[in-house]
C-alpha positions as CSV (number, residue, x, y, z in Angstrom):
1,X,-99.0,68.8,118.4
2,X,-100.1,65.5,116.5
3,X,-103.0,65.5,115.2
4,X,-104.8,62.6,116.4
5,X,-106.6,60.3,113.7
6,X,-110.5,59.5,114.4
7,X,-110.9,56.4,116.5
8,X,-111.8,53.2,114.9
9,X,-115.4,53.6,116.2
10,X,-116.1,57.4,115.4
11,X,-119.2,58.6,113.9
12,X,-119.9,58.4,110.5
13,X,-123.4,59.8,110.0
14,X,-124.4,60.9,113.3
15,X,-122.8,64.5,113.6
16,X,-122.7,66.7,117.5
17,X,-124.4,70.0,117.6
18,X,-122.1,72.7,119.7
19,X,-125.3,74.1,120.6
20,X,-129.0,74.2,119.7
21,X,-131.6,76.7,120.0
22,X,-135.1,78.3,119.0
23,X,-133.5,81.7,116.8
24,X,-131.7,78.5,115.1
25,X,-134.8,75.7,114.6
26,X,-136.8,78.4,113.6
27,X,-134.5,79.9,110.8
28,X,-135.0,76.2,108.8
29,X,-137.8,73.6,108.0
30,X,-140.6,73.6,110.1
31,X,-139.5,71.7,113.8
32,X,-141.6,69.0,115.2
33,X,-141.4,67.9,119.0
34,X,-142.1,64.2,118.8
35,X,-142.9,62.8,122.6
36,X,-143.3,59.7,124.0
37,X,-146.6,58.8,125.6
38,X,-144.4,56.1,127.8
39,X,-142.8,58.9,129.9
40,X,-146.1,60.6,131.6
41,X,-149.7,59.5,132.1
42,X,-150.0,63.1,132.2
43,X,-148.1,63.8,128.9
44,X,-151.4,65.5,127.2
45,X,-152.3,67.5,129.9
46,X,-148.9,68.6,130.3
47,X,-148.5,70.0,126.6
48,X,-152.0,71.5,126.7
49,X,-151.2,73.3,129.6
50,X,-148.3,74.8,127.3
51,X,-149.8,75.1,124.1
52,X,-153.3,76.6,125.6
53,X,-154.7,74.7,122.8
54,X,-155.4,71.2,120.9
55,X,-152.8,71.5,118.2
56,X,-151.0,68.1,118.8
57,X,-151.7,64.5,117.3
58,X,-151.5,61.4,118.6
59,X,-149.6,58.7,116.0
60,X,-151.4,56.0,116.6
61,X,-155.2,57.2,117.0
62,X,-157.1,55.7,114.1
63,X,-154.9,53.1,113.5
64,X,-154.9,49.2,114.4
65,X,-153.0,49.8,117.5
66,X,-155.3,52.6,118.9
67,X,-156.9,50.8,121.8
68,X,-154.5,47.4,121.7
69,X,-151.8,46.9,124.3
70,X,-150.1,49.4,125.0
71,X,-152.6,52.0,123.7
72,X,-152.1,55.1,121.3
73,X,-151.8,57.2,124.7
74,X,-147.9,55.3,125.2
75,X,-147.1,55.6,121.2
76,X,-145.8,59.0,119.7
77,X,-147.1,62.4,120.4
78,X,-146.6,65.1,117.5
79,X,-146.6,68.4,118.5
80,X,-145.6,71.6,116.4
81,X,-142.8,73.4,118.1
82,X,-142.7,77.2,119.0
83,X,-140.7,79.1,121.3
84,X,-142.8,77.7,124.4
85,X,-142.8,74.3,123.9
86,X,-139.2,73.9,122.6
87,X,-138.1,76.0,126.0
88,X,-140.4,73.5,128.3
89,X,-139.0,70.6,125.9
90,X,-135.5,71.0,126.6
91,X,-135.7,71.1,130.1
92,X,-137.7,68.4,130.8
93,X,-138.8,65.7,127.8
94,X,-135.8,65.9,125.2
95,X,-132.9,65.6,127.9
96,X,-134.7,62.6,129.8
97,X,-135.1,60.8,126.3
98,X,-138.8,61.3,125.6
99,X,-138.6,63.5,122.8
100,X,-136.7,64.8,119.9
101,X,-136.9,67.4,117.4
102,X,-137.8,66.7,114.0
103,X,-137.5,69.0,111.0
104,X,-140.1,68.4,108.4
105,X,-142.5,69.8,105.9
106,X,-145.4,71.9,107.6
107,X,-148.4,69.5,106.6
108,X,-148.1,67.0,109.3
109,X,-150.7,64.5,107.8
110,X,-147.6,62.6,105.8
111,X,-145.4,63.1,108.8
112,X,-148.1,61.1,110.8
113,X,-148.4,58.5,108.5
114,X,-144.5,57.9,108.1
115,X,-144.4,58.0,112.6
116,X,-147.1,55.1,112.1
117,X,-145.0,52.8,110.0
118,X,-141.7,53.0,112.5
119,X,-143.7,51.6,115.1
120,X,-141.5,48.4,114.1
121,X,-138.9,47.2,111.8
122,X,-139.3,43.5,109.8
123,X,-135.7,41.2,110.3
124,X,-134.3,39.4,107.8
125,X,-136.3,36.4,108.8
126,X,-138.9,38.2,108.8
127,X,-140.3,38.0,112.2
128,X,-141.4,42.1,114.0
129,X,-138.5,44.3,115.5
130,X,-140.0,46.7,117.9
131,X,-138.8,50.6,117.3
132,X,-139.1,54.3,118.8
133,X,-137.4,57.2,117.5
134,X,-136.9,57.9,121.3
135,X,-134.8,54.8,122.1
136,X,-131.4,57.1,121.2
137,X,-129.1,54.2,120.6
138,X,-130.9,51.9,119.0
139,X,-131.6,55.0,116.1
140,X,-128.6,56.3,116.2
141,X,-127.1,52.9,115.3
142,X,-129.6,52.8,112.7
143,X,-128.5,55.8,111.4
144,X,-124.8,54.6,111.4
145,X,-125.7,50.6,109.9
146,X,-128.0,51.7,107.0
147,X,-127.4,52.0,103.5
148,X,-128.7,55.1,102.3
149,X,-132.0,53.6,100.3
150,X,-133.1,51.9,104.0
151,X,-131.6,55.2,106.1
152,X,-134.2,56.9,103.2
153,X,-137.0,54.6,104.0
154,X,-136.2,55.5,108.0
155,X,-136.3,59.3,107.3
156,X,-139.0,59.4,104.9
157,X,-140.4,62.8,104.9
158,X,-137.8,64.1,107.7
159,X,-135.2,66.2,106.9
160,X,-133.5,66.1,110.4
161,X,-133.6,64.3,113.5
162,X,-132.4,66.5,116.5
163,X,-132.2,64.3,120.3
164,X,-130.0,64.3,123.1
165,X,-127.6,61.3,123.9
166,X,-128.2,58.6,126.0
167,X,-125.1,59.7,128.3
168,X,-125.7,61.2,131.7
169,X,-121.7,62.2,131.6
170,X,-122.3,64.4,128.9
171,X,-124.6,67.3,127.9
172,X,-124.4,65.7,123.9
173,X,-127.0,67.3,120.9
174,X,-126.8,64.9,118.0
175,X,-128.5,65.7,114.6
176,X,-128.7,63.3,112.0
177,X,-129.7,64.5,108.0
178,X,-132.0,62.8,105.6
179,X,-129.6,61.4,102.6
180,X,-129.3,62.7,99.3
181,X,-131.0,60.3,97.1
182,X,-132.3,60.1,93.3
183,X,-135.2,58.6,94.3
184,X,-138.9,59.7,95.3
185,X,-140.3,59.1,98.4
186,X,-143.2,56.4,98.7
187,X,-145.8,56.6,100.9
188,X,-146.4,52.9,102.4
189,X,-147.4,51.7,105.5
190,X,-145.6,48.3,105.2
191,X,-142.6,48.4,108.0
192,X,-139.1,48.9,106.7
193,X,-137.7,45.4,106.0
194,X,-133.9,44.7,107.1
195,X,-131.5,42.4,105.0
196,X,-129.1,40.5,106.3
197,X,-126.3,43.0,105.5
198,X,-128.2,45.4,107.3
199,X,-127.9,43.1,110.1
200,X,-124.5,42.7,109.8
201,X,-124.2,46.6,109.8
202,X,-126.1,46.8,112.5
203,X,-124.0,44.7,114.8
204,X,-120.4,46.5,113.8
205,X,-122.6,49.9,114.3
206,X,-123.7,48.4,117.8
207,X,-120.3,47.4,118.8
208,X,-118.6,50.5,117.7
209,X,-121.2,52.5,119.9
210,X,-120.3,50.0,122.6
211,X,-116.7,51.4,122.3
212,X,-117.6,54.8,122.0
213,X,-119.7,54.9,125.3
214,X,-116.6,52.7,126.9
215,X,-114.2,55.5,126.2
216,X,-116.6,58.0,127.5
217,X,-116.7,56.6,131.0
218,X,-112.7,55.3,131.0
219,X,-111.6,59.1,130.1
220,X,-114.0,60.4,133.1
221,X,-113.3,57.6,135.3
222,X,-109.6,57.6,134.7
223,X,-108.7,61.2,134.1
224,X,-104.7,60.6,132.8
225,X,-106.6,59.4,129.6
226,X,-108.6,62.4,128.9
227,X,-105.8,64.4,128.1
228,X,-105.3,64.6,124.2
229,X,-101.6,63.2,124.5
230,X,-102.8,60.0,125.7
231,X,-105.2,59.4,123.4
232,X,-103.5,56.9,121.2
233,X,-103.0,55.1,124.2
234,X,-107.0,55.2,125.6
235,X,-107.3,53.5,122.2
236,X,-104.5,51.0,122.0
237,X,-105.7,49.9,125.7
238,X,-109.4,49.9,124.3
239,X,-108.8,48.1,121.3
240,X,-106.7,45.4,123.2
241,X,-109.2,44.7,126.1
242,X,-112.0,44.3,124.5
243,X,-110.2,41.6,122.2
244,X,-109.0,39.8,125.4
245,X,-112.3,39.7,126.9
246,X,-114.2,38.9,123.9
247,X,-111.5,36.6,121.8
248,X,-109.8,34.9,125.2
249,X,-112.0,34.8,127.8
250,X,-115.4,34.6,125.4
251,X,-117.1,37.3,127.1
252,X,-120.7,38.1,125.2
253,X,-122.2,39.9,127.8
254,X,-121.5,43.9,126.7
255,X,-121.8,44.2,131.3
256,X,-119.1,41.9,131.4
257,X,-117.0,43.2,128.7
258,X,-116.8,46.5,129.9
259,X,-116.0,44.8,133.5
260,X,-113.3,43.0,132.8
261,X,-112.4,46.3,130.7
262,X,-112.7,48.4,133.6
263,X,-110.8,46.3,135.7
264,X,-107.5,46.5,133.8
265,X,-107.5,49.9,133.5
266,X,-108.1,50.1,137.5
267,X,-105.3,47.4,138.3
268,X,-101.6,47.1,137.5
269,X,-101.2,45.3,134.5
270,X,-98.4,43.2,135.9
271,X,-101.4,41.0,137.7
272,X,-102.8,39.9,134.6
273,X,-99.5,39.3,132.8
274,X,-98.3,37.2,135.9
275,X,-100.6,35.9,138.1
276,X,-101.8,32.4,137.4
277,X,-104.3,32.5,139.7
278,X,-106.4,35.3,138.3
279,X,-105.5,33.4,135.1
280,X,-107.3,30.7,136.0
281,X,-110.1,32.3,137.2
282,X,-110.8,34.5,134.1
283,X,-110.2,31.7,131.4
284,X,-112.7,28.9,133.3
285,X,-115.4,29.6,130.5
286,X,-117.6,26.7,132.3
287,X,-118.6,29.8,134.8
288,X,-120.7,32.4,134.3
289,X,-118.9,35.6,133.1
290,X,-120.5,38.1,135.8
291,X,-119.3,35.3,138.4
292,X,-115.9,35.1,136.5
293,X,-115.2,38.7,136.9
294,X,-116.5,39.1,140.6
295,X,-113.9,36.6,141.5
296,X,-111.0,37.9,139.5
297,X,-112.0,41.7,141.3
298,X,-111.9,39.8,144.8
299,X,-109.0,38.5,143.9
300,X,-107.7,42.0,142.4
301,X,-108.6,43.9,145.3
302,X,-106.8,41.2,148.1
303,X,-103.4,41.4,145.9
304,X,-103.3,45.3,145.7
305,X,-104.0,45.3,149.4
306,X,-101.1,42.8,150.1
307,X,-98.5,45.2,148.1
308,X,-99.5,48.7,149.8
């Protein structure tokens, strides 16, 4: 058998776990859960009815933000995780996307104080980014873009980051590690500032998770290209749409590219090489591309009827 080479888009930093589990958390650093008060009005009440106790933090009491909009009760909730909690975790805040495990030193006060400076990112133009560890994408782009100083600032006093992806097709643990730097961590509670390289990063990390989640639902959806020998041509197809619909038809919508994506792996390709109708439609960039696309699948859908 060939062996495959890694897609284009693969993972860098970001790593899958086969598995995870208390006997294993508890073997290494000590494990934070880190909730989100967004999820449940009833988040506090839910994890003292766990812990039997008060041993959980709030991020943002005491701080500037404590009774602003939205409240510290919607920021980050830091709880110490044991066998109890981790169990009730996994079944009902980490897989929903309001947690994820954190694996840190045992003296939470610089753990809290590192949670309050992520509440938001600075651009390179300096204007506010807003950020939660809990929105899975958006960190684990981060932790794809960033240079390791900035990925350093991000991590601070965490070792590892443990969540579940963002993907109801798949039951995906993904751990990212703290990088291996000379340099000594600095307590500050100025946000992490992004350059404009980062930003560059950032959108090549963002489009290369684009692809990834594409080929996700094209392999399920389309079930001939989930098989390993058809691989190379998952990606050659991949690679080629995407480029049509954002280089030819000047798609910007990430909905609409993965549309018009989606509709040439459903169709023959024979209608798009050869019909100059659904030509026409596609490449009139005066219209709207969700409006584009809606006509090109009516259109679609009347010539496959016509030939069966």
């Amino acid at each position: 058998m060939n062996t495959i080479d890694p897609l284009p888009w693969s993972r860098q930093v970001v790593s899958t776990l086969p598995c995870t589990s208390w006997a294993t958390l508890e073997q290494g650093p000590r494990p934070w859960l880190c909730l989100s008060g967004v999820h449940s009005k009833a988040l506090e009440e839910d994890v003292q009815a766990i812990t039997k106790g008060f041993d959980y933090r709030w991020v943002w009491r005491n701080t500037a933000w404590e009774y602003g909009s939205p409240g510290y009760r919607e920021g980050p909730l830091l709880v110490p995780l044991d066998e109890a909690v981790y169990a009730h975790a996994v079944d009902h805040w980490i897989t929903r996307q309001a947690g994820l495990i954190l694996l840190a030193p045992a003296d939470g006060d610089d753990l809290v104080i590192h949670l309050q400076r992520l509440r938001q990112l600075t651009a390179p133009d300096g204007f506010p980014l807003g950020f939660s560890l809990h929105a899975a994408r958006q960190l684990e782009e981060l932790c794809e873009a960033l240079p390791t100083e900035r990925l350093s600032e991000l991590f601070g006093p965490i070792q590892r980051l443990i969540w579940h992806a963002d993907d109801e097709r798949t039951v995906e643990w993904l751990f990212a590690d703290a990088p291996a730097t000379d340099h000594p961590q600095t307590v500050t509670d100025e946000p992490i500032a992004l350059t404009h390289d980062d930003e560059f990063a950032l959108n090549q990390a963002s489009f290369a998770w684009f692809m990834r989640d594409c080929a996700r639902e094209f392999r399920h959806r389309f079930p001939v290209y989930d098989h390993p020998d058809n691989e190379p041509v998952l990606r050659r197809y991949l690679i080629h749409f995407a480029n049509e619909a954002i280089d030819r038809l000047a798609l910007t919508a990430e909905r609409d590219v993965r549309h018009y994506m989606e509709l040439r792996f459903r169709y023959p390709h024979d209608f798009f090489a050869t019909d100059a109708s659904l030509r026409n439609i596609l490449l009139q960039r005066q219209v709207k591309g969700k409006q584009r696309l809606s006509n090109a699948e009516a259109l679609l859908a009347a010539r496959t009827a016509a030939t069966s």
